[in-house]
C-alpha positions in Angstrom: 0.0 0.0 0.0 1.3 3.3 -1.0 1.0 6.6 1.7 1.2 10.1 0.4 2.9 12.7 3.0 2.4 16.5 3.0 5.0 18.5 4.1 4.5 22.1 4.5 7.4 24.5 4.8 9.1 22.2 2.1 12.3 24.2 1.1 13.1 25.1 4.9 15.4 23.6 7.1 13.2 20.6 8.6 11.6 20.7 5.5 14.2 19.9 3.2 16.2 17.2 5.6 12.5 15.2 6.1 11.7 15.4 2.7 15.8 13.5 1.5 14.4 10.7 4.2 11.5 10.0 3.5 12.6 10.0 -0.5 14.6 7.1 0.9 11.7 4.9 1.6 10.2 2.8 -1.0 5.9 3.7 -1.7 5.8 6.8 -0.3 4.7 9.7 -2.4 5.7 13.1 -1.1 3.9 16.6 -1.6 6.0 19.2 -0.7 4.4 22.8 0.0 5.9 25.8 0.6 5.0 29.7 0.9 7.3 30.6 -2.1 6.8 27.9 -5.0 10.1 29.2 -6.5 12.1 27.7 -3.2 10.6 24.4 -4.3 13.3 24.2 -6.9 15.8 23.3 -4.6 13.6 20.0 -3.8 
């Protein structure tokens, strides 16, 4: 079964760091959010 996670405040410091772990984990789709799309780059 695949999860989808939401993380807001994507391109800051939690953010990013939560986001490279949980890309490590196999059926997990990841939303990222953040308050400036153009910071989303980085992701």
């Amino acid at each position: 079964m695949s999860q989808k996670i939401v993380v807001t405040g994507a391109a800051g410091l939690v953010g990013q760091n939560l986001i490279a772990r949980l890309k490590l984990k196999p059926g997990i789709g990841i939303v990222g959010i953040d308050k400036h799309p153009a910071n989303t780059a980085l992701l």
